[in-house]
Kinemage of the C-alpha trace (Angstrom):
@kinemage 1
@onewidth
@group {chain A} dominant
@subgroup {mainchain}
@vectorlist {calphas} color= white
{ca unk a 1} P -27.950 38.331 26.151
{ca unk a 2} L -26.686 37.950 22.613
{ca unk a 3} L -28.475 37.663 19.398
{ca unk a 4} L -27.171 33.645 19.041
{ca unk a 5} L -28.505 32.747 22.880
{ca unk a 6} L -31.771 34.357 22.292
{ca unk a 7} L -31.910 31.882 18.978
{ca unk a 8} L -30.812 28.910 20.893
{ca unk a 9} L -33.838 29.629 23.562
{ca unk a 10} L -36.457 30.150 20.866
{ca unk a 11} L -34.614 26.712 19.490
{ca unk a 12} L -35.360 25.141 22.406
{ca unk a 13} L -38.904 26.620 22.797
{ca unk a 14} L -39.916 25.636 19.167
{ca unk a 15} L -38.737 22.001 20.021
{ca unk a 16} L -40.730 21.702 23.214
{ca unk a 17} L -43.822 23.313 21.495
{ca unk a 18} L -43.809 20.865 18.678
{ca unk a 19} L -43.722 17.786 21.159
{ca unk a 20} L -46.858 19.475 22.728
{ca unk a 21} L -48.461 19.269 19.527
{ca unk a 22} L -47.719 15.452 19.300
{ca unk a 23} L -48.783 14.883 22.826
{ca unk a 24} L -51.933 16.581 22.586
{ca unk a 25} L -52.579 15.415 19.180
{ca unk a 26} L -51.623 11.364 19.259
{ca unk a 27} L -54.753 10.018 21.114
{ca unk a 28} L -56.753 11.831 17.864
{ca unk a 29} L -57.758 9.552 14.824
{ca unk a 30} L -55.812 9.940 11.660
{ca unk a 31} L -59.318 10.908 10.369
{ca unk a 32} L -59.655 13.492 13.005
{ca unk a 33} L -56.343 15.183 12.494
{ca unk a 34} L -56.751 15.349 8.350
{ca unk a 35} L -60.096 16.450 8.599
{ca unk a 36} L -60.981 19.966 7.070
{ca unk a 37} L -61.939 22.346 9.979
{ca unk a 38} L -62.033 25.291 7.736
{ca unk a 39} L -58.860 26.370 8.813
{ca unk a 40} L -55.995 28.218 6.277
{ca unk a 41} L -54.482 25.026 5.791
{ca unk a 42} L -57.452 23.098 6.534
{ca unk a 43} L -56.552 20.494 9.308
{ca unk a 44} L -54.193 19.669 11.823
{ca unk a 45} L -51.776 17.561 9.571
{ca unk a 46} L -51.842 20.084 6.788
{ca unk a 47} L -51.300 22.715 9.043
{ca unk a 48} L -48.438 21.149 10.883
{ca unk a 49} L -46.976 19.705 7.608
{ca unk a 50} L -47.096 23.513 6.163
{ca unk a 51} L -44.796 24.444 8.879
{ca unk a 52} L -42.339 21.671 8.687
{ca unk a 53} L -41.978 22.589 4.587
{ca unk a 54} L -41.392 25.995 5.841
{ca unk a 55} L -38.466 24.780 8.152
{ca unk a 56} L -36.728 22.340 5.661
{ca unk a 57} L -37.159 25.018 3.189
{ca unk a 58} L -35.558 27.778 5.086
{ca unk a 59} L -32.785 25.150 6.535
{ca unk a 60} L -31.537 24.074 2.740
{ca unk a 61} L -31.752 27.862 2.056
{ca unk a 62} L -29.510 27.872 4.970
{ca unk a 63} L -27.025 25.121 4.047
{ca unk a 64} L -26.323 27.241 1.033
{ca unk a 65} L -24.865 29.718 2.886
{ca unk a 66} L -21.191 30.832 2.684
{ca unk a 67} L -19.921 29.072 5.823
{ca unk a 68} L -20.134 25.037 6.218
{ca unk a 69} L -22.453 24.094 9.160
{ca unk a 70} L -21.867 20.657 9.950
{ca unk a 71} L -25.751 20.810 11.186
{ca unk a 72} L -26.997 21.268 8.111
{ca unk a 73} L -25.229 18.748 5.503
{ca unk a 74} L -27.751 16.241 5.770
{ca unk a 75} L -30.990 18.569 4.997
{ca unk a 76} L -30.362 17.149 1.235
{ca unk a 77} L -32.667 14.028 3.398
{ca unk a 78} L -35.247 16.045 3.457
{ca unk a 79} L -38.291 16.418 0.994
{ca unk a 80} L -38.327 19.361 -1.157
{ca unk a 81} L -41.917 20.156 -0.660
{ca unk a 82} L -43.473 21.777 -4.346
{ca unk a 83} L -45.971 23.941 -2.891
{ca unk a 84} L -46.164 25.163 0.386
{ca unk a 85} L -49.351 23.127 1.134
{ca unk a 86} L -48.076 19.958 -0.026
{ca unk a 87} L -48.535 16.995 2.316
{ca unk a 88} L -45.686 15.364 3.367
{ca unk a 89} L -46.814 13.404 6.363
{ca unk a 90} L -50.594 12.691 7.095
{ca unk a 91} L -50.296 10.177 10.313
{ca unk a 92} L -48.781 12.267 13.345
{ca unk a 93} L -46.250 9.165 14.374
{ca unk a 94} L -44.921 9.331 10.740
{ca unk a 95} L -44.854 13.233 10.893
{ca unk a 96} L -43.090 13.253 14.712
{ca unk a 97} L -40.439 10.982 13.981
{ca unk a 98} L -39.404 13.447 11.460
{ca unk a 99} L -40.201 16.524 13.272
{ca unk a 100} L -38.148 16.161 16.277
{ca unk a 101} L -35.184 14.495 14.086
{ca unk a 102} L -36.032 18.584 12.427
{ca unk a 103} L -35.939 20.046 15.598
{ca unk a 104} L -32.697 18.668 16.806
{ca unk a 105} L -30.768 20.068 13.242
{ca unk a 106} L -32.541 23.402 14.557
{ca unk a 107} L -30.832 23.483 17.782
{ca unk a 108} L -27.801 21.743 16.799
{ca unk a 109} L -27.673 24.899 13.834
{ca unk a 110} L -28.716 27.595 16.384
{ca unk a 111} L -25.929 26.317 18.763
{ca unk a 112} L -23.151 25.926 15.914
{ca unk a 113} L -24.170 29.232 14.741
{ca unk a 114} L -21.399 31.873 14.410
{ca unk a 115} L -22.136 35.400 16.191
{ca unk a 116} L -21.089 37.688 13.667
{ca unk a 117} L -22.583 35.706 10.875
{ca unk a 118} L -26.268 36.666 12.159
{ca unk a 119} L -25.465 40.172 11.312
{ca unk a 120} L -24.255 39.104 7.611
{ca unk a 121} L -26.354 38.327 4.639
{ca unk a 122} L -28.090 35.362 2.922
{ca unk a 123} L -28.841 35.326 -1.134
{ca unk a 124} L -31.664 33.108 -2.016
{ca unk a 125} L -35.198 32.326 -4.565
{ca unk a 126} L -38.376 32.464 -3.492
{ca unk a 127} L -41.042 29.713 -4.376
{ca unk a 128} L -41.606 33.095 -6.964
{ca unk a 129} L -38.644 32.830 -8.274
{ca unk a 130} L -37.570 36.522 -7.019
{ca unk a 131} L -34.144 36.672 -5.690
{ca unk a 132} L -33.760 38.345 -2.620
{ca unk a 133} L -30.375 39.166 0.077
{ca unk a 134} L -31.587 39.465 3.938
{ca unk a 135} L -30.159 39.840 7.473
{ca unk a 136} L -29.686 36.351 8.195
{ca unk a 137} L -30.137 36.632 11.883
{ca unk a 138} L -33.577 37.830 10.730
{ca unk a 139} L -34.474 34.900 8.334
{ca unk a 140} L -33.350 32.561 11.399
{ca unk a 141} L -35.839 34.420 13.585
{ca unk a 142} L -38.674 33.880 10.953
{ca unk a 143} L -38.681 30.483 11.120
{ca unk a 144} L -39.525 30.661 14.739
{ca unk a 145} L -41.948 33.475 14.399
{ca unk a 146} L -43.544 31.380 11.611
{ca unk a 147} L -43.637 28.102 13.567
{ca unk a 148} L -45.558 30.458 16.610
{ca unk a 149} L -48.051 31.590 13.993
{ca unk a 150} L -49.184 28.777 12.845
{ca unk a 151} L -48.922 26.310 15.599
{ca unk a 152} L -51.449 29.004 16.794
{ca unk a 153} L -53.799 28.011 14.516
{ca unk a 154} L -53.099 24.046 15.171
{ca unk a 155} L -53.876 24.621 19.081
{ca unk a 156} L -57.145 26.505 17.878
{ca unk a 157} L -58.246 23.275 15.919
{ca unk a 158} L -56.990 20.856 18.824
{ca unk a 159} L -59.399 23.217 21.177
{ca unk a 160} L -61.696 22.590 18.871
{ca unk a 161} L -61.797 19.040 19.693
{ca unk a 162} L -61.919 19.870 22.920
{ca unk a 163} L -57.941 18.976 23.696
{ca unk a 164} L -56.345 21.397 25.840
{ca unk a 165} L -52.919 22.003 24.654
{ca unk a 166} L -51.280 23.275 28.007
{ca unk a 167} L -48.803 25.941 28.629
{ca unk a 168} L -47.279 28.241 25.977
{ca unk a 169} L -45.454 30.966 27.330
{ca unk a 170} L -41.658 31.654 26.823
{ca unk a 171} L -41.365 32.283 30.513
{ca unk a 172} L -41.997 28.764 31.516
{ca unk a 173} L -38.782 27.706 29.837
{ca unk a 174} L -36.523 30.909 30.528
{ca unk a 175} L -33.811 30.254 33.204
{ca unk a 176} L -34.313 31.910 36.608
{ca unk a 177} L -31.679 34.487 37.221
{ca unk a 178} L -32.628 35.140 41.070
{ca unk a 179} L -29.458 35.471 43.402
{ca unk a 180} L -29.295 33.455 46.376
């Protein structure tokens, strides 16, 4: 399996996961989901809108980079969040509309991506203003790994109000490769 399909399955994952989220979450009241449960982020909304800042800010990040994905011209759309806790959406219909349009530059970026530039390098600020150069395969994987993390914590708050959020695993998605 190469580096590019496992991307496009965690793609795929990550958009299935965050339509969970909406499913479980939509029969809540807008003053349920922006309530503070004491949480990192505090609530539902500001921890799912803390993850979609993470995503648009990784994807311009992304745009910048030396090769022209077609995916990723129109993330100029997006709002540049200022702080990482800003709130960008606080009604989940508002915030899904926009997530899933997210989630299908994701695996429309994963699928256009080019093999051998995974193992090449990406220049780019921090919201510190330190300039770093990474393994871009690797910042691709973080925004996955950062998604998992902190839908995490939105599933904890949703079982919290007593919502069970239904299957997780990987494997439930993963084509079976049995022979006939």
């Amino acid at each position: 399996m190469s580096e590019k399909s496992q991307l496009i399955l965690m793609a795929e994952y990550n958009q299935l996961m965050n339509q969970h989220i909406f499913e479980a979450s939509g029969n809540l009241s807008n003053t349920t989901l922006n309530e503070d449960k004491g949480a990192f982020f505090k609530s539902i909304m500001k921890t799912l809108n803390h993850i979609m800042i993470g995503d648009i800010l990784w994807l311009k990040r992304f745009a910048k980079y030396p090769r022209d994905y077609t995916s990723l011209k129109n993330m100029n759309e997006f709002i540049q969040a200022e702080t990482l806790d800003q709130i960008l959406f606080d009604d989940i219909a508002s915030f899904y509309k926009e997530r899933k349009r997210l989630d299908g530059i994701i695996i429309e970026f994963c699928n256009e991506l080019k093999e051998e530039d995974i193992n090449n390098t990406l220049n780019y600020i921090n919201f510190k203003k330190e300039k770093h150069c990474k393994r871009f395969g690797y910042l691709i994987l973080h925004i996955f790994l950062h998604q998992i993390h902190h839908r995490g914590q939105a599933t904890t708050l949703l079982s919290q109000e007593n919502i069970d959020f239904g299957e997780t695993d990987l494997p439930e998605i993963v084509p079976d490769e049995r022979q006939a």
